[in-house]
C-alpha angles and dihedrals in degrees: 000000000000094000087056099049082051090060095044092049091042094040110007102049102056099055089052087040085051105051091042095055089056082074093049114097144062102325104202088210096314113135133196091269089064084057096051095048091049092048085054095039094054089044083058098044085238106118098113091048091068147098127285083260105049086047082055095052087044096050090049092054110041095039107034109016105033098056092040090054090039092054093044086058089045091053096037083053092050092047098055099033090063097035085051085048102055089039088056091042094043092036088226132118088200093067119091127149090277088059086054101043101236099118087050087053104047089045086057095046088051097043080055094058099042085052102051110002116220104144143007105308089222094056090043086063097050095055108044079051096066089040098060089049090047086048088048092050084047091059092039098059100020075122099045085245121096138177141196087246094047092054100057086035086058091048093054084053092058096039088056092049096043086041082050097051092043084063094056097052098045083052092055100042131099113258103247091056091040085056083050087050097053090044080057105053095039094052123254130191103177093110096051119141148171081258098055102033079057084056101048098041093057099058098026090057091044084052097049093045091053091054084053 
């Protein structure tokens, strides 16, 4: 019984959660009946053949929520495969990318960027990511001895410097891109596309079949 209750809540729960949040949002009017007849509508290839209504409802979901709640899985996947994957190298449940540094890192590198654009904002954050895990290794084995808990006490090192510099730049920044820095670090997907969903699953799944 409790392995399957384990498989339902891994493989059976997302696909119900997905499909309800399509329906979460402002509603302009719209009400759960709508739903219901688009659902129907797209299983029977009908969508375009509708009412005003039904083309409005369509045009909600597939351009502005879908892509939103796909992304949000894409993102939830990529999250818990890397934070599976330090806990497994490092043998410890405690260590996620904030104890390494390597969030506080990206979210500096990105801040940067938002602040005084140079370069893509995405590639900013990757690599100010790896630095902060080559800086974290640096300070582990400056002595050519290194440990599992000076590692992560390394890594706590780099997360308060690059914590320290993302204030900074959020201090000196205009308003308008230090409200764009905090959306950031906060997570935002307002701006979540086709495009962009295409961009996330490849190295996210390359990512998470790395980790397998």
């Amino acid at each position: 019984m409790r392995k399957f209750l384990t498989a339902f809540l891994i493989y059976g729960l997302p696909l119900p959660l997905l499909l309800y949040s399509l329906t979460v949002g402002p509603s302009q009017g719209l009400q759960f009946a709508d739903y219901w007849e688009w659902g129907r509508a797209a299983l029977a290839g009908s969508v375009d053949e509708g009412s005003t209504k039904l083309f409005m409802v369509n045009n909600i979901i597939e351009n502005v929520r879908l892509p939103r709640v796909l992304l949000t899985f894409i993102i939830g996947a990529g999250l818990a495969s890397s934070g599976g994957a330090l806990q497994g190298i490092f043998r410890n449940p405690l260590v996620d990318p904030y104890v390494l540094g390597i969030s506080s890192g990206s979210a500096f590198g990105a801040a940067l960027v938002i602040a005084f654009p140079f370069i893509n904002i995405n590639l900013a954050a990757f690599a100010l990511g790896v630095v902060s895990v080559l800086l974290t290794y640096s300070f582990a084995f400056s002595n050519n001895r290194s440990s599992i808990v000076a590692v992560i006490l390394s890594g706590m090192i780099v997360s308060g410097i690059f914590t320290a510099s993302l204030t900074v730049v959020q201090y000196i920044s205009d308003p308008y891109k230090l409200q764009a820095i905090v959306q950031w670090t906060m997570g935002n997907l307002h701006h979540a596309s086709w495009d962009k969903l295409n961009t996330a699953a490849l190295p996210v799944g390359a990512g998470i079949g790395g980790c397998a």
